[in-house]
N, C-alpha and C positions, 0 to 999 in steps of 0.2 A: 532619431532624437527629437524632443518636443522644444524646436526654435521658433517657436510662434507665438509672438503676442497675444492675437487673436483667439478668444477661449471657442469661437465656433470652424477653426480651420479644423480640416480633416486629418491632418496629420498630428494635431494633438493627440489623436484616438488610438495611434498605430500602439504604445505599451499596452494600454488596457486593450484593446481588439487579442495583442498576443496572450494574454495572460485568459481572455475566456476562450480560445481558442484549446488553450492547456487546460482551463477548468472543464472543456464540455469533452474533451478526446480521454482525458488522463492518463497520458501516455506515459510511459516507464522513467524515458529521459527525453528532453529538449535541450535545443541547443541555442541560445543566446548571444548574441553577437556584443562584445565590447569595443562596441562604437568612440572614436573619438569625444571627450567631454562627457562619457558618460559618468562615471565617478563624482565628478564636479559639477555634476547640475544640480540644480537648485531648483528643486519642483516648487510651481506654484508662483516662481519667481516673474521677471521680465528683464527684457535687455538694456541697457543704459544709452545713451549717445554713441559712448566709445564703443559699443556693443560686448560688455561684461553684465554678468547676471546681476541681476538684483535684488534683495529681499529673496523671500521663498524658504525651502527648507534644505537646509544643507545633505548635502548626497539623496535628494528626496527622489529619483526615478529608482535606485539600487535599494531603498526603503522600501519605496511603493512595490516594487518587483517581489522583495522577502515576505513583506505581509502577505501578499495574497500566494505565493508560492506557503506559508505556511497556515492561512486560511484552510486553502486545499487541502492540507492535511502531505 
């Protein structure tokens, strides 16, 4: 999951790394791991003091994930 402030950490990259990893193989099926908080993130967001998300877009990694799974086709 992307808990990083910081828009140049590496670990922001790991959803889209997997998603062109599915655009360049096109494989039949992949498997997706429902990670704690994933539902409830808030793409694009940041963390607060108490450490809750902030701003962003509601459910936006499970968004991000459909668009481009229906980009692909």
């Amino acid at each position: 999951m992307n808990r990083y402030q910081h828009g140049n950490e590496l670990k922001n990259s790991l959803i889209a790394t997997s998603m062109s990893y599915v655009d360049f193989y096109k494989p039949d099926y992949f498997l997706l791991e429902n990670v704690r908080g994933m539902m409830n993130y808030r793409l694009g967001g940041r963390r607060s003091a108490e450490g809750k998300h902030v701003g962003g877009m509601e459910m936006g990694v499970v968004k991000f994930i459909l668009r481009c799974l229906t980009a692909m086709g």
